[in-house]
Backbone as CSV, one residue per row, in Angstrom:
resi,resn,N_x,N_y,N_z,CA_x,CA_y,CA_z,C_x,C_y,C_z
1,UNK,54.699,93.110,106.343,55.977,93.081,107.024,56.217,91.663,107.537
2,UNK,57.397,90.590,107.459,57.368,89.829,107.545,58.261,89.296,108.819
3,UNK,58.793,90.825,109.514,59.195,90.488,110.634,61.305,90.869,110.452
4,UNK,61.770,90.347,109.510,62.523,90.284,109.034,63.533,90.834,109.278
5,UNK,64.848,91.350,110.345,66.028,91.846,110.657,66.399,93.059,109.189
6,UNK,66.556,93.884,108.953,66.712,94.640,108.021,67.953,95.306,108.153
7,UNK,68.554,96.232,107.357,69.783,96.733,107.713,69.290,97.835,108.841
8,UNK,68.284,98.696,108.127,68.139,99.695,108.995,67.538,99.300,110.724
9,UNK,67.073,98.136,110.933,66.672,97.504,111.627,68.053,97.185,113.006
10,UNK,68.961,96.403,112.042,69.934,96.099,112.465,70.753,97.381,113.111
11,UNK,70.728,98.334,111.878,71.445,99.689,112.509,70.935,100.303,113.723
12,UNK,69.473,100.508,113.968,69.090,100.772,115.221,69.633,99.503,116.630
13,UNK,69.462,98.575,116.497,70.093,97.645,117.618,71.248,97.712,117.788
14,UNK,72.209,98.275,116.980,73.813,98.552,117.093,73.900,99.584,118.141
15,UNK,72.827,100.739,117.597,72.664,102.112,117.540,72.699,102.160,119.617
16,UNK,71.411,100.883,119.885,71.194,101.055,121.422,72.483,99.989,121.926
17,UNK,72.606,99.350,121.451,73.863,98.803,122.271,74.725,99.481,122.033
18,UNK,75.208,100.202,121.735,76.214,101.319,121.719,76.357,102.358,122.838
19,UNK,75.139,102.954,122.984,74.425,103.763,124.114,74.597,103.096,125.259
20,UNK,74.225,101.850,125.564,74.425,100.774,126.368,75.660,100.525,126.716
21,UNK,76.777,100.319,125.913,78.314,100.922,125.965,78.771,101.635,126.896
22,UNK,78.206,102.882,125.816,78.755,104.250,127.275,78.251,104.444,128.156
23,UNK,77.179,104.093,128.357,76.804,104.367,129.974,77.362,103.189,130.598
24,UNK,77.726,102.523,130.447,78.902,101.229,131.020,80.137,101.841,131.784
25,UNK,80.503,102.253,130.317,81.668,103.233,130.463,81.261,104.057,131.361
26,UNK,80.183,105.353,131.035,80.163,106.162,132.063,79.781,105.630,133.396
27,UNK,79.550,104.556,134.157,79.113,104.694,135.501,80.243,103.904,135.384
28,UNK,81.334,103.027,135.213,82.592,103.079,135.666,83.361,104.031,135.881
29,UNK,83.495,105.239,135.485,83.818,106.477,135.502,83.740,107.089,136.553
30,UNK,82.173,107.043,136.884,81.696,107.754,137.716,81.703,106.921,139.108
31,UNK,82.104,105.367,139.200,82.192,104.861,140.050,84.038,104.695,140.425
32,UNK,84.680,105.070,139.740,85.694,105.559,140.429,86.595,106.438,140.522
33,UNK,85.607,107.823,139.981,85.566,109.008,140.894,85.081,109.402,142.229
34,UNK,84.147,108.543,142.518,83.391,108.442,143.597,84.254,107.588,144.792
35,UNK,85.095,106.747,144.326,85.725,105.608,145.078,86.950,106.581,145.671
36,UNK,87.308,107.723,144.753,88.789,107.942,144.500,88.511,109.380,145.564
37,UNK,86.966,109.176,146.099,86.641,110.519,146.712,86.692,111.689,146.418
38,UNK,85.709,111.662,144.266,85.451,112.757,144.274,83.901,113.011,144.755
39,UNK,83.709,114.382,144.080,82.234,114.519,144.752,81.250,115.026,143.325
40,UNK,79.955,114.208,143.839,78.748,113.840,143.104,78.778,115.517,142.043
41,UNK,78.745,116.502,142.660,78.792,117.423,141.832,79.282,117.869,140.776
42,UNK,80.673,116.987,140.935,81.797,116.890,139.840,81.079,116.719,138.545
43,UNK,79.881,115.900,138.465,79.817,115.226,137.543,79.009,116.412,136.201
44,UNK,78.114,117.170,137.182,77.676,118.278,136.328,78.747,119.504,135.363
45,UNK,79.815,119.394,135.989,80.337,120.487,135.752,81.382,120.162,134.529
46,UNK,80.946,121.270,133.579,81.814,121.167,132.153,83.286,121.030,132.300
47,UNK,83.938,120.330,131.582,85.472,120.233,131.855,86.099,119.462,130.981
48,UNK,85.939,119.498,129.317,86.412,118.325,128.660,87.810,117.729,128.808
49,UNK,88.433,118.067,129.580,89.615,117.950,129.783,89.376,116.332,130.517
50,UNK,88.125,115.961,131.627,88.027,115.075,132.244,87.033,114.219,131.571
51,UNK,87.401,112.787,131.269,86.833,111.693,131.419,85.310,111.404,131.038
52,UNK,84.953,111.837,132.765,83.723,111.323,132.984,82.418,112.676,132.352
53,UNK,83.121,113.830,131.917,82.371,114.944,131.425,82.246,114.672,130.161
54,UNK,83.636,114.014,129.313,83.413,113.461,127.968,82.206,112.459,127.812
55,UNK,82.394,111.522,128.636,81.799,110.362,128.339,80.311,110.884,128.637
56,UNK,79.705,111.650,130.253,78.553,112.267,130.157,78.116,112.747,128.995
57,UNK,78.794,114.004,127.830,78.634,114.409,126.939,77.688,113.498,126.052
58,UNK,78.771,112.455,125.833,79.033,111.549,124.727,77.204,110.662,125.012
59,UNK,77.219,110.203,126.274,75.940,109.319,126.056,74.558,110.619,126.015
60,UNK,74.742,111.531,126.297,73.895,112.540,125.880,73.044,112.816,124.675
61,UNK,74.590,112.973,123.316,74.138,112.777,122.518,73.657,111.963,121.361
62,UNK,74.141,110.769,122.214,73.510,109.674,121.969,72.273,109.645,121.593
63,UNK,71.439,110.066,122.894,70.385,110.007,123.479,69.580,110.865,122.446
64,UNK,70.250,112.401,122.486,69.460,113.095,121.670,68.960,113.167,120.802
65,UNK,70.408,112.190,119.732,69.965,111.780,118.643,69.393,110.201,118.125
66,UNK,69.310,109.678,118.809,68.352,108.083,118.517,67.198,108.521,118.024
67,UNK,66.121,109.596,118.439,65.077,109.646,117.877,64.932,110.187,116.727
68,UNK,65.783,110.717,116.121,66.189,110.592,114.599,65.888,109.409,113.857
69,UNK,66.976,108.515,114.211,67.691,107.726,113.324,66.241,106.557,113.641
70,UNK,65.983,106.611,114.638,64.971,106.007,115.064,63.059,105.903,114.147
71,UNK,63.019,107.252,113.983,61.897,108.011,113.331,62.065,107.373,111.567
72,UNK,63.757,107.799,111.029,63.719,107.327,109.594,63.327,105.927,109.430
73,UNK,64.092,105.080,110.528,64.043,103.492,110.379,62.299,102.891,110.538
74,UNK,61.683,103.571,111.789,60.242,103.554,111.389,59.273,103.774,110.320
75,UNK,59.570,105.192,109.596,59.115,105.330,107.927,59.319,104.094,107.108
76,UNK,61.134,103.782,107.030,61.290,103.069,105.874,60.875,101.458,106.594
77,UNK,60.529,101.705,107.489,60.035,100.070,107.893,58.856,99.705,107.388
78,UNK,57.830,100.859,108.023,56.649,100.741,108.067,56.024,100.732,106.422
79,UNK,57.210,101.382,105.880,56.859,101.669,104.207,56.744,100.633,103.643
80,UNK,57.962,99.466,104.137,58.456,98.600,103.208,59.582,98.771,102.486
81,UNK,59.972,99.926,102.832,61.533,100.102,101.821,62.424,99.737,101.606
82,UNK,63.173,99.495,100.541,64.628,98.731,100.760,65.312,98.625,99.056
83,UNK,66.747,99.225,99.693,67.461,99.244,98.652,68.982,99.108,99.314
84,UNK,69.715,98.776,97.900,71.288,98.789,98.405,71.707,100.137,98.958
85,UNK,71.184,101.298,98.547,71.550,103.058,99.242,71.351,103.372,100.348
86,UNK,69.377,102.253,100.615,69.304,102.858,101.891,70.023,101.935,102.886
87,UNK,70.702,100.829,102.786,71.431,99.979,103.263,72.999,100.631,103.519
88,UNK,73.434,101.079,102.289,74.574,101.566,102.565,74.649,103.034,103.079
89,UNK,73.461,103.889,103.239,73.364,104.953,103.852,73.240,105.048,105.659
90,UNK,72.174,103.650,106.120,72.737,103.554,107.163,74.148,103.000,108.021
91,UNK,74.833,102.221,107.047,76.142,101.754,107.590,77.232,102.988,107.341
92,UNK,77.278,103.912,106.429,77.798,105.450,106.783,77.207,106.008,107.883
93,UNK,75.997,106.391,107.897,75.205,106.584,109.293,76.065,106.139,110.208
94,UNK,75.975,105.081,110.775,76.291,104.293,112.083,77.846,104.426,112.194
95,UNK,78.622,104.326,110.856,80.158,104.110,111.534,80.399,105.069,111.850
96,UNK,79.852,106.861,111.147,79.875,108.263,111.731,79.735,108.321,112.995
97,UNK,78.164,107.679,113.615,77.872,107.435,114.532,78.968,107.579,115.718
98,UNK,79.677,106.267,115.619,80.229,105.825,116.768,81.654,106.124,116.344
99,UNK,81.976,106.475,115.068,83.366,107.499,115.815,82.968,108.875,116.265
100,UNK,81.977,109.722,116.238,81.906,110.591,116.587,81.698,110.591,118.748
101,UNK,81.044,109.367,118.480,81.696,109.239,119.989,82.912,108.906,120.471
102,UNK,83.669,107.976,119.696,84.974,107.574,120.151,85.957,109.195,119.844
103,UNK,85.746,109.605,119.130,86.384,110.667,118.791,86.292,111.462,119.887
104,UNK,85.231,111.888,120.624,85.096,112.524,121.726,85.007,111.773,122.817
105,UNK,85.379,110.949,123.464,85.830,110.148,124.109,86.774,110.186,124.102
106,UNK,87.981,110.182,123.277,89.209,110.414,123.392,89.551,111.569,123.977
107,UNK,88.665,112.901,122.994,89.102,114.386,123.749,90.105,114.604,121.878
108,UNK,89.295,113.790,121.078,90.567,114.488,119.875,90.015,115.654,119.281
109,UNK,90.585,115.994,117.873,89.986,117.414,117.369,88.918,117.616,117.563
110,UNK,88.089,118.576,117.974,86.228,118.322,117.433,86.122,118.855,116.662
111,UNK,87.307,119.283,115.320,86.654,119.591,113.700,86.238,117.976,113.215
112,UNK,87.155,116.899,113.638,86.691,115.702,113.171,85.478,114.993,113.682
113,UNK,85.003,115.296,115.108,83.293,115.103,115.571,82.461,115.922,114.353
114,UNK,82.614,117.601,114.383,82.249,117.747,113.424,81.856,117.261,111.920
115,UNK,82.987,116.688,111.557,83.022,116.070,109.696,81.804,114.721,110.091
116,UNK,82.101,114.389,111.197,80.949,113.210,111.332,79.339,113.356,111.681
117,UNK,79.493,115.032,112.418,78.303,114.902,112.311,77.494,115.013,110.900
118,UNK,78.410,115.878,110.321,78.033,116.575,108.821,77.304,114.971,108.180
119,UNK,78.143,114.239,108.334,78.341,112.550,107.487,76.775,112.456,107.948
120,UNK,76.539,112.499,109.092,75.418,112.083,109.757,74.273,112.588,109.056
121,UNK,74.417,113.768,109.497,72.769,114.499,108.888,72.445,114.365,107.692
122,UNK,73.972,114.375,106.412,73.750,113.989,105.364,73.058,112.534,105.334
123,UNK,73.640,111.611,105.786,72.898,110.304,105.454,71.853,110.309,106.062
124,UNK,70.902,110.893,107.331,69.973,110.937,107.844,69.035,111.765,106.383
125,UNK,69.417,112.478,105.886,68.744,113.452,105.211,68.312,112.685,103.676
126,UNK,69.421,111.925,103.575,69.473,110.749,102.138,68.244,109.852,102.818
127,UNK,68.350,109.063,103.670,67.465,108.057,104.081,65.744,108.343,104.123
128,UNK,65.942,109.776,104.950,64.810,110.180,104.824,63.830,110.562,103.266
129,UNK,64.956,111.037,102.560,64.611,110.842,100.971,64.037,109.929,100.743
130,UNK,65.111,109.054,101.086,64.653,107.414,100.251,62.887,106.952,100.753
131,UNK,63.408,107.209,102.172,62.165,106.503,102.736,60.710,107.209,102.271
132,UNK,60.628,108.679,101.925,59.187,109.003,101.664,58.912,109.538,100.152
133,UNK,59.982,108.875,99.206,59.954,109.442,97.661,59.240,107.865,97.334
């Protein structure tokens, strides 16, 4: 291994500054709900209708899912792998990625979070191919 920035490499550092993003977002949120004198409890309680429940959501599953995308990029690292598919499988990956947050962040359809997650697992599921065939 020669150290070397890789796509999939690259896609994970997008992946945490992204995460890094919304929780930006979310504690601005949450810092002026708090200002605007709501209360700390607010923040637990389901309500996609509000904001700061989206955006909670949103860095959630962030969270949940990094160790995914995380796990493939380790295989195909540690393997040595590399091709134009698995290159262009994580940049489908990632742009799914982060509209599926902007998408819910907005509060738009969630058949279209949906189509992205689909995008997702598929290219998670391709990569993982790649990486142990």
């Amino acid at each position: 291994m020669d150290g070397a920035m890789t796509v999939p490499l690259w896609g994970l550092a997008i992946y945490v500054v992204w995460i890094v993003f919304v929780v930006v977002m979310l504690l601005g949120a949450r810092g002026r709900h708090l200002a605007a004198g709501g209360d700390v409890a607010a923040f637990g309680i389901p309500d996609d209708s509000k904001l700061i429940w989206r955006l909670f959501r949103v860095q959630a599953n962030l969270v949940e899912n990094l160790p995914l995308y995380a796990a493939v990029v380790l295989i195909i690292s540690i393997r040595g792998v590399s091709s134009g598919t698995i290159d262009a499988l994580v940049i489908i990956y990632m742009v799914a990625r982060i509209a599926h947050s902007v998408i819910h962040i907005y509060g738009a359809d969630p058949r279209f979070r949906l189509a992205c997650l689909l995008v997702q697992l598929l290219s998670l599921l391709g990569l993982v191919g790649l990486a142990v065939l």
